[in-house]
C-alpha positions as CSV (number, residue, x, y, z in Angstrom):
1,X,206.5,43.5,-0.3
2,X,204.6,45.8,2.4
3,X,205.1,49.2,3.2
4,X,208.0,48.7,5.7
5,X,210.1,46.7,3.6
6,X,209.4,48.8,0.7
7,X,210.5,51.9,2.9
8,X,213.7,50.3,4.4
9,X,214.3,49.1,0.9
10,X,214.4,52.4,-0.9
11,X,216.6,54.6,2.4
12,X,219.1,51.7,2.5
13,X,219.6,51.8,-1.2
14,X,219.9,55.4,-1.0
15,X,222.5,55.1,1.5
16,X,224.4,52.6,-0.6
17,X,224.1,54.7,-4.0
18,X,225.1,57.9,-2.1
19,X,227.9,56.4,0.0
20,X,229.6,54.7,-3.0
21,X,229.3,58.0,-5.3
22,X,230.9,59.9,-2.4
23,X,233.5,57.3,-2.6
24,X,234.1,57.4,-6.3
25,X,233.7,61.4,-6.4
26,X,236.8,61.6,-3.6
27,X,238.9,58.3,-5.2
28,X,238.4,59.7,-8.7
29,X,239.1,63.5,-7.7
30,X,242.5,62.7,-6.2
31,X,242.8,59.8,-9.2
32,X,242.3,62.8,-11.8
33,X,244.2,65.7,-10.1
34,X,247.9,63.1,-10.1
35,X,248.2,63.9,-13.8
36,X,246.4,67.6,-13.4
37,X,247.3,70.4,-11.2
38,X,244.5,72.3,-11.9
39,X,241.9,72.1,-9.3
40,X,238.9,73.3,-11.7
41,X,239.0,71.2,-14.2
42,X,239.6,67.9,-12.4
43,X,236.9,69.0,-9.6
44,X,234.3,69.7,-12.4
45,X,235.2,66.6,-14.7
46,X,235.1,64.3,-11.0
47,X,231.5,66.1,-10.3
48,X,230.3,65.2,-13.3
49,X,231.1,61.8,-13.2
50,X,229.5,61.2,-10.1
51,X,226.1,62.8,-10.9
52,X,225.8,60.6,-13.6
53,X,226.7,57.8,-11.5
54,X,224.1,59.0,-9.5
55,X,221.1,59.3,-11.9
56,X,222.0,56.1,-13.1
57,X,221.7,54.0,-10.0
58,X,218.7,56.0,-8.5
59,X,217.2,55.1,-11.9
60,X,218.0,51.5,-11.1
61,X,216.6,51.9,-7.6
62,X,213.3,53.3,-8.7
63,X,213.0,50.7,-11.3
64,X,213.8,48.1,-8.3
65,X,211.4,49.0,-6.2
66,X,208.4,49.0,-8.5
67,X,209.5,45.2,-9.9
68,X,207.9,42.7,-7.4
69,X,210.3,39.8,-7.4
70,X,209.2,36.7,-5.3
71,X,211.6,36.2,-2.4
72,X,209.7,33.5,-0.3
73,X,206.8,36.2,0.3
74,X,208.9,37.0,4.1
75,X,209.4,40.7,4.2
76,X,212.9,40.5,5.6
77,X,213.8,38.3,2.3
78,X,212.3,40.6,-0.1
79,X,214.8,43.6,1.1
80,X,218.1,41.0,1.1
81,X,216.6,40.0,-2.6
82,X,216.4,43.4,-3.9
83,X,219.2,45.1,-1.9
84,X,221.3,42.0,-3.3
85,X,220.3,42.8,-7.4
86,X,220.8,46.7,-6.6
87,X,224.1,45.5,-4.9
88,X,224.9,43.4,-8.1
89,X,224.0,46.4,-10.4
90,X,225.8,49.0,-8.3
91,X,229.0,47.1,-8.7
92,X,228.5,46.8,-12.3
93,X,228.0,51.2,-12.7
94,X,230.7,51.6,-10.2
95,X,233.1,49.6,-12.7
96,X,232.0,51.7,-15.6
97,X,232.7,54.8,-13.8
98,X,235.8,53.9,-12.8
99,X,236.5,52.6,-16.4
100,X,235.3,56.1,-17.8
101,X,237.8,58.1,-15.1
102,X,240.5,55.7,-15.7
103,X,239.8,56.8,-19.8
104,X,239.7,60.4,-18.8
105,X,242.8,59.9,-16.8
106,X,245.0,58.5,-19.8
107,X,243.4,61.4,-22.0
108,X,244.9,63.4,-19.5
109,X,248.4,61.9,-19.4
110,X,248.7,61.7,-23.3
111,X,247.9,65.1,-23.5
112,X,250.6,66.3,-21.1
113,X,253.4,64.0,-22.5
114,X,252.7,65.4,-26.0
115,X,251.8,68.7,-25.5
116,X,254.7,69.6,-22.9
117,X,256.8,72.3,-24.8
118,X,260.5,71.4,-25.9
119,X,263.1,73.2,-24.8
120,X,264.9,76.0,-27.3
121,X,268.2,75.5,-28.0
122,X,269.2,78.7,-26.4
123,X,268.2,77.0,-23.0
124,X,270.4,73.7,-23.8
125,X,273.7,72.8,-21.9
126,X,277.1,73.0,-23.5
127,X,277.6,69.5,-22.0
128,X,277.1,66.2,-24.3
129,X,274.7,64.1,-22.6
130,X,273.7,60.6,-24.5
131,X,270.7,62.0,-26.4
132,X,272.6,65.2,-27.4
133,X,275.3,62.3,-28.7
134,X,272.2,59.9,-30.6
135,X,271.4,63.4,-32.4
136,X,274.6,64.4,-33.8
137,X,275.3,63.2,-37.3
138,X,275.2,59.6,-38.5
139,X,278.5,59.7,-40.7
140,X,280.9,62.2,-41.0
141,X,280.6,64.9,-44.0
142,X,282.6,64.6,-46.7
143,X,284.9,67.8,-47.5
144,X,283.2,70.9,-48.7
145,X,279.8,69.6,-47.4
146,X,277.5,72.0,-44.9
147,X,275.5,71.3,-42.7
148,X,275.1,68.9,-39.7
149,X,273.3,66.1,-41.8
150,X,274.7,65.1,-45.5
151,X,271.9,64.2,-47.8
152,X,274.1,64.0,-50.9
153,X,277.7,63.8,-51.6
154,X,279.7,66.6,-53.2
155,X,279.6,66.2,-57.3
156,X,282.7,64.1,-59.0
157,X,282.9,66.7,-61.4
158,X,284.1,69.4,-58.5
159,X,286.7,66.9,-57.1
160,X,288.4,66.3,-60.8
161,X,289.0,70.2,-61.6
């Protein structure tokens, strides 16, 4: 490959590798911040995502362009060759990054299901809903027993005196 096509190959792979981490910084920002309000965090876990995206396919680019695979010898085929592996390969790290924010995004969601505080029953209604009726007790206590659960039934012994 000659100078020219070894210059057009490396600025249109940088264009490709920088367009598509602009895409997945933006997609996976706005992906991250449905489950998060907080803009810090989800701008910070988004950047770095994308910068290792980044060093990852410029990594791949610089390898590409010092590999001399035989196209036909034509200039012009040489950059559709190698564009088309870095193509192949960007698709590949564009998957795993979206597979690594889509794990970061469930992290995120699990975390705010479980960790959401319960309500105090201070700040409950007085009206029965269907949960507040699922809660209440299972069978009715037998005579002289407290509480809202039974867990043993009164002695015989107190019954026969």
């Amino acid at each position: 490959m000659g100078t020219d096509a070894y210059l057009a190959f490396i600025g249109l792979g940088l264009i490709m590798i920088v367009s598509d981490g602009q895409v997945l910084y933006r997609s996976g920002k706005r992906y991250l911040s449905d489950v998060d309000s907080e803009g810090d965090s989800v701008h910070s876990m988004a950047k770095l995502v994308t910068v290792l995206f980044h060093l990852v396919m410029f990594g791949f680019l610089a390898l590409l362009s010092v590999l001399d695979f035989d196209f036909g010898g034509h200039n012009l085929r040489a950059i559709v060759g190698n564009l088309g592996i870095l193509l192949l390969l960007l698709a590949l790290v564009h998957a795993v990054t979206m597979a690594v924010m889509s794990q970061m995004h469930d992290a995120r969601v699990t975390e705010e299901r479980f960790a959401r505080p319960r309500p105090s029953p201070a700040t409950t209604t007085t009206t029965s809903t269907n949960i507040q009726l699922q809660r209440g007790p299972v069978v009715t206590p037998v005579p002289g027993q407290q509480g809202r659960d039974p867990r043993l039934s009164p002695s015989i012994e107190d019954q026969l005196n």
